[in-house]
N, C-alpha and C positions, 0 to 999 in steps of 0.2 A: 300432342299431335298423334292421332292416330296412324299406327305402321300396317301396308296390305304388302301381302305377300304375292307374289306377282304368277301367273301359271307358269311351266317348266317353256325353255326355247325349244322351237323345234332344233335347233342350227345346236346349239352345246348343249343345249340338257337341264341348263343349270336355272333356276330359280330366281329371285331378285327380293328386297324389301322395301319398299317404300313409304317414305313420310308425306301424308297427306296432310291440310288443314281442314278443319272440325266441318265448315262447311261445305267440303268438296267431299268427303266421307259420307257425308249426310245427301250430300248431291247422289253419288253413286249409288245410295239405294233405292231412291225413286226411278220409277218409270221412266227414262229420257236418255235421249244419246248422250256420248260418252263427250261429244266438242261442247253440245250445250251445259254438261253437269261439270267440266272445266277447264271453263272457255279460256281462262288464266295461262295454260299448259298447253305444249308446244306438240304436233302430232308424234315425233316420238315417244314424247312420254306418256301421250292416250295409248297409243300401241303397246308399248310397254308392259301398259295394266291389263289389256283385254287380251293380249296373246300371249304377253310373255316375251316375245320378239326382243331383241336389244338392238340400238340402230346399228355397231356394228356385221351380227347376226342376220338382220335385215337387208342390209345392203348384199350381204355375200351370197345371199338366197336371191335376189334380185338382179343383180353383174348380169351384163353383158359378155363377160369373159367364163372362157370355160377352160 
């Protein structure tokens, strides 16, 4: 299983690694949005990959609370 390192969060800083399947690896480098390359994976974890975001991280950037 191919592992991608994910970009830094805006919210901690901190990085991530994850384990992909062979053909969601091979999805991600053609041309094609990130729900159709895997559709399998749930929108946090597309977010995950393309920003780095984590959905804790996500939510606290998004709250209605200040």
């Amino acid at each position: 299983m191919p592992k991608v390192q994910t970009p830094r969060c805006l919210v901690c800083n901190e990085t991530s690694v994850v384990e992909l399947e062979d053909d969601e690896y091979k999805a991600l480098g053609k041309d094609m949005l990130i729900q159709h390359a895997l559709p399998n994976r749930d929108a946090d974890f597309r977010e995950l990959i393309m920003t780095g975001s984590h959905p804790k991280c996500w939510n606290k950037m998004f709250s209605d609370e200040e």
